[in-house]
C-alpha positions as CSV (number, residue, x, y, z in Angstrom):
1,X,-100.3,36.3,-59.3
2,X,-103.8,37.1,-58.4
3,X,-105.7,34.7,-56.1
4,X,-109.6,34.3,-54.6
5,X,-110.1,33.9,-51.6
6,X,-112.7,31.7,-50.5
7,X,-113.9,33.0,-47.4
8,X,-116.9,31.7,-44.8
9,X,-120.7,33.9,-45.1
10,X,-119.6,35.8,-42.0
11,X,-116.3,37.6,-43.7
12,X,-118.9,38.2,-47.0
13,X,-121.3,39.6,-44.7
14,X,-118.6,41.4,-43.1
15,X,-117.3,43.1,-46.3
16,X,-121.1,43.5,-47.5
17,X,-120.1,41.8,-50.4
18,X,-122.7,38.7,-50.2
19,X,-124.5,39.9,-53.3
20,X,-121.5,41.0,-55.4
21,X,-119.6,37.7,-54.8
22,X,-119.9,34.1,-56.0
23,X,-121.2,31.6,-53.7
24,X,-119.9,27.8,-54.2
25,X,-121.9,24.9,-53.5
26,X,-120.8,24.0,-49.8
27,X,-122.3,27.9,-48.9
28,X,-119.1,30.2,-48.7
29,X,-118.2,32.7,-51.2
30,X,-115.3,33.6,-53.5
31,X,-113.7,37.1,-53.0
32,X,-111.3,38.8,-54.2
33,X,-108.0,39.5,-53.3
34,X,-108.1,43.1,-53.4
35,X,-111.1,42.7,-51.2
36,X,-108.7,41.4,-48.2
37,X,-107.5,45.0,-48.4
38,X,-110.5,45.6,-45.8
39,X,-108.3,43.9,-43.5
40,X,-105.1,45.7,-44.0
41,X,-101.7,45.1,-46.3
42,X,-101.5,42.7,-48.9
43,X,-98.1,41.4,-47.2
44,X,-99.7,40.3,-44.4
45,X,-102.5,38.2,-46.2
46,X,-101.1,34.7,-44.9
47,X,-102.0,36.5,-41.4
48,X,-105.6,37.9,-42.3
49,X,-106.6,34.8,-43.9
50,X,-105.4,33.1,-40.4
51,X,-107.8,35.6,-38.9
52,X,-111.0,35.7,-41.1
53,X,-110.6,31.4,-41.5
54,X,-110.2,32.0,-45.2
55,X,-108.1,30.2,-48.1
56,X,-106.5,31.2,-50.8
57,X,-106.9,29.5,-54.2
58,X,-105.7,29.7,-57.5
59,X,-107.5,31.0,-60.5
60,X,-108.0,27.0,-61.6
61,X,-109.0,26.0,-58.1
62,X,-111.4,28.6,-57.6
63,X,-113.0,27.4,-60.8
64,X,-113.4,23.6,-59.4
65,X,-115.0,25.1,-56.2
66,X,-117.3,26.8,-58.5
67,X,-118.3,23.4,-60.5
68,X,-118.3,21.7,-57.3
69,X,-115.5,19.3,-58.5
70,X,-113.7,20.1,-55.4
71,X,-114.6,21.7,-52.3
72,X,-111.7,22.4,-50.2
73,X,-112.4,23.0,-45.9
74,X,-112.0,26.5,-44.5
75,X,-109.4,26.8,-41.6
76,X,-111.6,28.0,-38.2
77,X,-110.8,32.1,-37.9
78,X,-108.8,33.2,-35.1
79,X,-111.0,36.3,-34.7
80,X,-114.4,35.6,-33.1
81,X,-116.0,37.4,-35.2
82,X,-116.0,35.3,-38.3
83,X,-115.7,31.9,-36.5
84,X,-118.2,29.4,-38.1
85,X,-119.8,26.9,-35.1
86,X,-119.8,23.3,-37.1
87,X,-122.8,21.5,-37.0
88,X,-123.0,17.8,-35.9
89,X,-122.1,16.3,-39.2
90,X,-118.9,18.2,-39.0
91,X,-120.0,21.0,-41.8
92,X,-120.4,24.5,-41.0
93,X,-124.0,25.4,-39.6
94,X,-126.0,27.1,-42.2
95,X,-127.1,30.7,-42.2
96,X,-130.2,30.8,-42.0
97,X,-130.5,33.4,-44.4
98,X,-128.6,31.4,-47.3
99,X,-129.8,30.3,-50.4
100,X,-133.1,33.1,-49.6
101,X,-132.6,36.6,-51.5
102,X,-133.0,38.6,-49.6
103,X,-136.2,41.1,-49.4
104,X,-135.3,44.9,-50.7
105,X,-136.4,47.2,-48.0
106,X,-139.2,48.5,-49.8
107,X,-142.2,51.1,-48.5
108,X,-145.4,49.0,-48.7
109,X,-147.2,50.2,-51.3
110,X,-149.5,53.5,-51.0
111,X,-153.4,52.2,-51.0
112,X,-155.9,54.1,-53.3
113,X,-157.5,56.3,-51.6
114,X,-160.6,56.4,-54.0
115,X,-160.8,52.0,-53.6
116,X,-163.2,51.3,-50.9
117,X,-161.9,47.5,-49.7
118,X,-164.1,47.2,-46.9
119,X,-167.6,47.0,-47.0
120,X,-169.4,50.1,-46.3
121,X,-171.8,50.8,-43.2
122,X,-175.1,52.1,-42.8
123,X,-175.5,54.8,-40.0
124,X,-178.3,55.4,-37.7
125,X,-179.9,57.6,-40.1
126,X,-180.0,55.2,-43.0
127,X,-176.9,56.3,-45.1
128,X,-174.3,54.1,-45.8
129,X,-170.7,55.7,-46.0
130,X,-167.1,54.0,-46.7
131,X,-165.5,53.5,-43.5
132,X,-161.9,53.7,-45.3
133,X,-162.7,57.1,-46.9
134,X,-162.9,60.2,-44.9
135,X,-165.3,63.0,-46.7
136,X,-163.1,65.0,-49.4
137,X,-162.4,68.6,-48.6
138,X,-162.7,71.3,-51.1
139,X,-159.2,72.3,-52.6
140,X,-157.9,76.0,-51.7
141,X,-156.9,78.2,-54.5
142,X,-154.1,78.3,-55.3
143,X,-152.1,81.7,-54.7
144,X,-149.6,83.1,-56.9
145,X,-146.2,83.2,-55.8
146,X,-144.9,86.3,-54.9
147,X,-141.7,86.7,-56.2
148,X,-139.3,88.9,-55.1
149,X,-136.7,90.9,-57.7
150,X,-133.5,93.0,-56.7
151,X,-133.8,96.7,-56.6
152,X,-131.4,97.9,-59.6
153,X,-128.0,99.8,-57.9
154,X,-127.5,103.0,-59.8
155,X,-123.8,103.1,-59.4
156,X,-123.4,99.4,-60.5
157,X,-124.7,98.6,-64.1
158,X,-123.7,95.1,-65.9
159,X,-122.8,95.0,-69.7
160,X,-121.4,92.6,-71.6
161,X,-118.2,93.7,-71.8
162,X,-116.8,95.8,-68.6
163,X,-118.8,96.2,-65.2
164,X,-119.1,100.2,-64.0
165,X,-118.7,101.5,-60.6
């Protein structure tokens, strides 16, 4: 039978599977079993969960973590990497990224060139200019491009149906 594993942030993070998982109301997330796989045989998934601090759970209990009916601790990981520091009131300390989406890495947008957002300035000799605008440059022609074609081989000719040589 197939079972979720309900694992802390650190083992989501881990796995890069924070945004392709459920998250349940005390902050950890419900994986998959096929996503302990990550952390080798399927045999040995008593062992793994002992290492990641991770539980498994029934199709029915995974579904009352999800309603928040029941919310079942998380055993503390034997591998340091995923081990959760508990915070005075004996629950796991919050990442401080949860419950935040997080940003996309996006390119700030391009500005305008032809908006002027700053206010323009008057030099010595009276003119005002846009000090975010540098003067525009004529375009160069364009040149046609040169393009280069095979010199036909006597001896080899191409037809349809049979190649000469």
């Amino acid at each position: 039978m197939a079972r979720y594993i309900k694992a802390n942030p650190k083992v989501a993070q881990y796995l890069r599977l924070e945004n392709d998982r459920n998250r349940v109301t005390d902050g950890n997330y419900l994986l998959w079993q096929a996503d302990m796989l990550a952390f080798g045989r399927l045999t040995d998934l008593p062992l793994i969960l002992g290492q990641i601090g991770a539980i498994a759970l029934a199709a029915h209990e995974a579904r009352e973590e999800q309603d928040g009916t029941v919310v079942r601790e998380l055993p503390i990981a034997t591998d340091p990497r995923f081990v959760v520091e508990p915070t005075e009131d004996g629950e796991p300390a919050e990442d401080p990224e949860a419950g935040q989406d997080p940003q996309p890495e996006t390119e700030a947008p391009a500005e305008d060139p032809e908006a002027g957002s700053e206010e323009p300035v008057e030099d010595p000799a009276g003119e005002t200019e846009p000090t975010d605008q540098e003067p525009e440059a004529e375009p160069e022609p364009e040149q046609p491009a040169e393009i280069e074609v095979p010199a036909e081989d006597p001896e080899t000719e191409t037809t349809n149906d049979e190649t000469k040589i």
